[in-house]
N, C-alpha and C positions, 0 to 999 in steps of 0.2 A: 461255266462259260459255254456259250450256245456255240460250237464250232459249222461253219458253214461246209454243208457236203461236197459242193466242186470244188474247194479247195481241199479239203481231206483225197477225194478220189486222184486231185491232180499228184496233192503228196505220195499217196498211196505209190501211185504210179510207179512215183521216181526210187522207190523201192528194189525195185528189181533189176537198176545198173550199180548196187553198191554189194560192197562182198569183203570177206577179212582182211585185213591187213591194210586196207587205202585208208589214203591218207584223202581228209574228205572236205572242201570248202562246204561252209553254210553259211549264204544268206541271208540277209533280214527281210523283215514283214513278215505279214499275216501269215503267206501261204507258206514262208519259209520255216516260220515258227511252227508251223504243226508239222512239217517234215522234220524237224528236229528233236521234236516230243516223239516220232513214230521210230526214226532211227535209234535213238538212242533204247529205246524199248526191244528193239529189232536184236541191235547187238548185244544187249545184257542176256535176251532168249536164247541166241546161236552162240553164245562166247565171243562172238568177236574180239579182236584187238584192233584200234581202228586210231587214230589221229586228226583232230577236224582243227581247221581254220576259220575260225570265224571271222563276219566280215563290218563286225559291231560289236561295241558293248553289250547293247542286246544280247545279239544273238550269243556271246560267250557268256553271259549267265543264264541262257536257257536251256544251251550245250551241258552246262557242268550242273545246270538243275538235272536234266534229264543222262548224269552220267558218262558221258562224254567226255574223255579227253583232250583236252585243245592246246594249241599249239603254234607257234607263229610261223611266217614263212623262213627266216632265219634257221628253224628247227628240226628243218625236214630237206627233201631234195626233190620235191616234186611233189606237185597236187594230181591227184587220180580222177579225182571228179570233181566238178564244184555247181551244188544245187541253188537257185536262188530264183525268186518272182521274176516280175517285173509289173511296170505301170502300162504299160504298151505296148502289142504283138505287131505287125504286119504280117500280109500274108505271106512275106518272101522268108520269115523269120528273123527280122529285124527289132531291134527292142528299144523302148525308153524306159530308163530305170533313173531313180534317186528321190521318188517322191516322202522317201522318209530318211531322204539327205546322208546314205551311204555308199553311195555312186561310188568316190574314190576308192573305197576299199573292196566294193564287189567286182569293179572292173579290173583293180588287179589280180583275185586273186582267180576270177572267171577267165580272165585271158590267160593265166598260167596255167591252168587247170590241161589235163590231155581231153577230158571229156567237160564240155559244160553244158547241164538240162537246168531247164524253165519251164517251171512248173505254175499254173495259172487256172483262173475260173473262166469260162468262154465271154466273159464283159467285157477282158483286156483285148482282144483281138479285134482290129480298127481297119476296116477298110483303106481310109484316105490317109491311115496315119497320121492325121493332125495332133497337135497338141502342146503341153508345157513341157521343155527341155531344162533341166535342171542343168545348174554348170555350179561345180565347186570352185570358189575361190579365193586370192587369198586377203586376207581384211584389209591390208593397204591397198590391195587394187578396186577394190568391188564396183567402185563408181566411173573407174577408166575402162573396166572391162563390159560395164554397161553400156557406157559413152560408144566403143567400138562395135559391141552387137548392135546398137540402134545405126550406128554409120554403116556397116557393110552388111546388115542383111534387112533394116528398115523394122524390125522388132524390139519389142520395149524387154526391157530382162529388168527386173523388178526386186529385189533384194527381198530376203523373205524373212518376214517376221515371226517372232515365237509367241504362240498364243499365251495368253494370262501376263507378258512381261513385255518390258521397254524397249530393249535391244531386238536384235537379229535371232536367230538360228545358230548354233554354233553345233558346229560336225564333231565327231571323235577325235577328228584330226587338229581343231581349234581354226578351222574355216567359217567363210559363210557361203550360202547357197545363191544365186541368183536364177531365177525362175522366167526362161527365158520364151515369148508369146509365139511358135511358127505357128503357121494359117495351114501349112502342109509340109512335110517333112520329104522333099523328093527323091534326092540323094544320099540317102542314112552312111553311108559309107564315107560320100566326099564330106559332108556337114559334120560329120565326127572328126575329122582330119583336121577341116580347117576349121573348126573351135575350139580344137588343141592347141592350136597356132598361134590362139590370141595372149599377148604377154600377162598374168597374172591368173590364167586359168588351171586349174591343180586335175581336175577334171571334167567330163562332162557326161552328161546321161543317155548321149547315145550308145547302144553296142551292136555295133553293125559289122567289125572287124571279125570277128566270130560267130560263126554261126551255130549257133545251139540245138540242142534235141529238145521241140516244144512240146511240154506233154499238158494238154487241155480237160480240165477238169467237168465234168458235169452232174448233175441232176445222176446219174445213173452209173455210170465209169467216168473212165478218161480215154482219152484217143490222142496218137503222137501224129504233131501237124506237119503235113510232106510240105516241103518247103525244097 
């Protein structure tokens, strides 16, 4: 597998806030998956003893490929750090995550975490912010919770299909995704608030409530983005 450098450098990075004994959120996707292959290598080198949360199917059989211990949140009493991508940076370090529809589970286990890094190639880092806002939710509501995005923000939120097949997208969680169109994301803080508000929403892919340590991957190193 050809692994791509700014993502290896951004994983690389995130290397150097983990240490024995944390108890560790991981991530899904691309950049996440190779930070999982590199830690897990890391701690079998040092001995660690370490506890990860995964925040997907995925990511828990890449963990327990790569050695890893995992562990739910029930299991433990605190998350120490929790590393994970995202699809969208701003410059203030605001994120949109859930392009591979695990939004709900990295948002909780990001926001419980005491420390949470995002780790990234420099393509995710957006100027104006625009873009697709993934919202988890749940299968009897999908088409009222559409109905309301299109009333109170004038955007289509579009129900997301799975390629090769009939149906929808179906989450770990047994949700669907609704894929919602902003033109500009202005408020990342209030817009994640109130489309929590909407009745049938489980989650949504803004994470503006926390603000993370973004470490930007490139062509050469990585560089942690002041935000």
């Amino acid at each position: 597998m050809v692994v791509d450098s700014t993502k290896m450098n951004a994983a690389k990075a995130a290397l150097q806030f983990m240490g024995d004994g944390m108890v560790v959120g991981l991530g899904s996707g691309s950049t996440a998956a190779i930070f999982i292959g590199l830690l897990g290598a890391l701690a079998k080198r040092k001995g660690w003893t370490l506890r990860c949360i995964p925040t997907s199917e995925d990511s828990r059989a890449l963990a327990v490929k790569a050695g890893l211990p995992v562990a739910g949140l029930d299991e433990v009493s605190n998350v120490d750090v929790a590393v994970d991508g995202a699809d969208a940076i701003s410059g203030e370090g605001y994120l949109v995550k859930g392009g591979g529809g695990c939004l709900a589970r990295e948002k909780v286990v990001a926001y419980a975490a005491k420390k949470f890094i995002c780790i990234a190639d420099e393509s995710k880092l957006k100027a104006d912010f625009p873009g697709i806002v993934p919202i988890e939710v749940l299968p009897f509501a999908h088409a009222q919770v559409a109905r309301d995005v299109k009333r109170r923000w004038g955007v289509a939120a579009r129900l997301r299909m799975g390629s090769g097949k009939c149906g929808p997208i179906v989450t770990d969680n047994g949700n669907y995704i609704l894929d919602a169109g902003f033109r500009k994301i202005g408020r990342p803080d209030g817009l994640e608030c109130e489309l929590q508000c909407v009745p049938g929403v489980v989650a949504n892919g803004i994470f503006a409530r926390k603000k993370p340590v973004v470490i930007i991957g490139g062509k050469s190193g990585a560089r942690i983005l002041k935000v």
